[in-house]
C-alpha positions, 0 to 999 in steps of 0.5 A: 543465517536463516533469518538473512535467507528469509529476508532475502526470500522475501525480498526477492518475491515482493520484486517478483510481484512488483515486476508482475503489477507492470508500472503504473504508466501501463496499468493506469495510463491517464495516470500522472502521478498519486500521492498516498498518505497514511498513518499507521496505528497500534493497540496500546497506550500510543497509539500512532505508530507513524505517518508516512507518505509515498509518492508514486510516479508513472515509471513507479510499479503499480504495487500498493501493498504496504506493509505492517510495520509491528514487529513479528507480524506475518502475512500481514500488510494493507493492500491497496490496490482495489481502492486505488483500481476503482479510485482511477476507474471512477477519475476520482481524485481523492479517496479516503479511509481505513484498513486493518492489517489481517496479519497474525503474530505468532500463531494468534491472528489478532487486530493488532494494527490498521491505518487511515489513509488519504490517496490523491490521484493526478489525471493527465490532461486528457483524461476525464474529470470527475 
């Protein structure tokens, strides 16, 4: 019973931070849409946890916390808000690179996993090139 009051404690503050970030027509309104593709890697023998891809539409919430997907790792994820912020603030359409998850497991924080990702970003029309 804990374990389902935790999940639900959870989800309930990740809905509250999403509703709090407003939606990405509001937050980036020269914004049609961004496309985030990432790959998840781990310590070990395979290294690529999975491949993953979102799709983020104006009505989307402008929450790019994405979160680590090794089990048992807390207060970890892979924020990436300030890259997508300063990708829209430059019209920059494609950004790329990596970030590690600063989680821990257990009690030991540890480099336990990171990704690489690729964000494409559509402008309206209106909006400034790059």
């Amino acid at each position: 019973m804990t374990q389902r009051n935790n999940y639900a404690a959870r989800m309930d503050l990740k809905r509250q931070l999403q509703v709090a970030a407003g939606p990405v027509s509001d937050r980036f309104p020269d914004v049609d849409g961004i496309v985030i593709q990432m790959t998840y890697f781990r310590k070990g023998l395979n290294p690529i946890l999975m491949q993953r891809r979102v799709n983020v539409f104006p009505t989307t919430y402008a929450y790019f916390n994405m979160a680590c997907m090794i089990s048992g790792c807390t207060d970890g994820g892979f924020d990436l808000t300030p890259v997508i912020a300063g990708m829209v603030k430059e019209h920059k359409r494609l950004g790329k690179g990596s970030l590690a998850c600063c989680g821990k497991i257990g009690d030991i924080a540890s480099d336990h996993a990171d990704i690489a990702y690729e964000i494409t970003i559509e402008f309206n029309k209106g909006a400034p090139a790059d």
